[in-house]
Legacy VTK file of the C-alpha trace (Angstrom):
# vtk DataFile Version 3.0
C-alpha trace
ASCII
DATASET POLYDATA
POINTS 104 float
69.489 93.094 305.540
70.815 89.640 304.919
69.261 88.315 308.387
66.485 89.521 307.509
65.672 87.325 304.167
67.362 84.294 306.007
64.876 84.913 308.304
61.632 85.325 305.957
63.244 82.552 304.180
62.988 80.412 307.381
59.475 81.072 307.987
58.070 80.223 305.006
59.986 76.922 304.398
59.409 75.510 307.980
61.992 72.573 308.133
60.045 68.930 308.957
60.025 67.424 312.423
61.131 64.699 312.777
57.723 62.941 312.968
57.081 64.327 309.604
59.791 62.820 308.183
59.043 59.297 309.445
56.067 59.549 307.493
56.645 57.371 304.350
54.149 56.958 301.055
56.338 54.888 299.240
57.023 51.223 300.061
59.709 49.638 297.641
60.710 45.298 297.902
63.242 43.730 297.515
66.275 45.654 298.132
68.484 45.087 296.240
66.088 44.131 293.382
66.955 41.590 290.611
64.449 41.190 287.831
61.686 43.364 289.168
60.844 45.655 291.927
57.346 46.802 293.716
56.565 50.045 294.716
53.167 50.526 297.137
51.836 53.328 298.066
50.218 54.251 301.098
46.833 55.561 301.519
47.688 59.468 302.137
49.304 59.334 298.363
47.298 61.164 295.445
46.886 59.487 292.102
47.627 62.328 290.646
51.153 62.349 292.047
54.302 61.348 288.785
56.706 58.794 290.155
60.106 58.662 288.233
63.378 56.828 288.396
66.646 58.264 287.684
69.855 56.127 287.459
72.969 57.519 289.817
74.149 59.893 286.695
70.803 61.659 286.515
69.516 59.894 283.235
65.288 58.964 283.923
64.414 55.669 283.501
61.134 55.472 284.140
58.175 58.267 284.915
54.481 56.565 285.543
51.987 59.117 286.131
48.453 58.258 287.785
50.245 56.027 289.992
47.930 53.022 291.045
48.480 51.693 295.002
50.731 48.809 293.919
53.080 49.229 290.809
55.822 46.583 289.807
58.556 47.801 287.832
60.552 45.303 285.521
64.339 45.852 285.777
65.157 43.808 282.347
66.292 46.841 280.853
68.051 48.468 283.539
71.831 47.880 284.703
73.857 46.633 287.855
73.535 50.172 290.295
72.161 52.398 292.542
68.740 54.053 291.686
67.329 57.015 292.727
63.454 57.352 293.008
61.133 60.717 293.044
57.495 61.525 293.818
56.248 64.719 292.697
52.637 66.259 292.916
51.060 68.086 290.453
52.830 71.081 290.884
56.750 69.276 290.542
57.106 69.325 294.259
59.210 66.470 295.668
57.172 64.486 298.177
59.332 61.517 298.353
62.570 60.697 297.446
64.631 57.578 297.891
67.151 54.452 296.165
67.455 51.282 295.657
69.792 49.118 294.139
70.138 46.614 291.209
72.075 43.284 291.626
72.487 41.178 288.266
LINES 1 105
104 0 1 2 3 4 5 6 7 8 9 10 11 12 13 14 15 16 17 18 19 20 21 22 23 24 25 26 27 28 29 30 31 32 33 34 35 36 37 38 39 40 41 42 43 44 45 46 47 48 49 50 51 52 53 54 55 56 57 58 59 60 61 62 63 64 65 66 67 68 69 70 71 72 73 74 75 76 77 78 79 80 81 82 83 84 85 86 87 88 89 90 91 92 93 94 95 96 97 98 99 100 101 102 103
C-alpha cells in the first residue's frame, strides 16, 4: 500500500529535467550587493507573480507584488548576510527561489 501512494505521489509531482531547471526568470546584480541590488525579470514571468526576501533566519524583508521587468531594491536597511529570495504565483507556488549576499 505504501508503494502505491509513493507511486501516485510520483506521477503527479513529475520532478524537472534538467533543462527545466536551467530555465531562470529572475536575474539579480551585483553579487554580493552593497547599497542596492537589481532584480530583472525575464519575459516568461507574470506580473501577477509576489517576489519576497527573507533574511537567513526566515524573517521577510521585503514582498513587492505586481512585479515590474526591472526592480532595484535598496539595501540601506538591511544587514551584512546571506539573503534568500522567493517568487510565487498567484496561487503561493514557488517558481523561483534563490540568495544573495550583503557586504557592508
Amino acid at each position: 500500500m505504501v508503494g502505491f501512494v509513493l507511486q501516485g505521489v510520483a506521477q503527479n509531482n513529475p520532478i524537472p529535467s534538467q533543462e527545466e531547471r536551467k530555465e531562470k526568470i529572475v536575474r539579480f546584480y551585483p553579487n554580493p550587493a552593497h547599497s542596492e541590488i537589481n532584480f530583472d525579470f525575464e519575459k516568461n514571468y507574470d506580473n501577477t507573480y509576489t517576489f519576497t526576501i527573507y533574511n537567513f533566519l526566515g524573517k521577510k524583508m521585503l514582498e513587492l507584488q505586481k512585479i515590474n521587468p526591472k526592480n532595484q531594491v535598496d539595501l540601506s536597511e538591511f544587514l551584512r548576510g546571506v539573503y534568500i529570495f522567493q517568487l510565487k504565483d498567484k496561487n503561493g507556488r514557488v517558481i523561483e527561489t534563490g540568495k544573495f549576499q550583503v557586504v557592508k
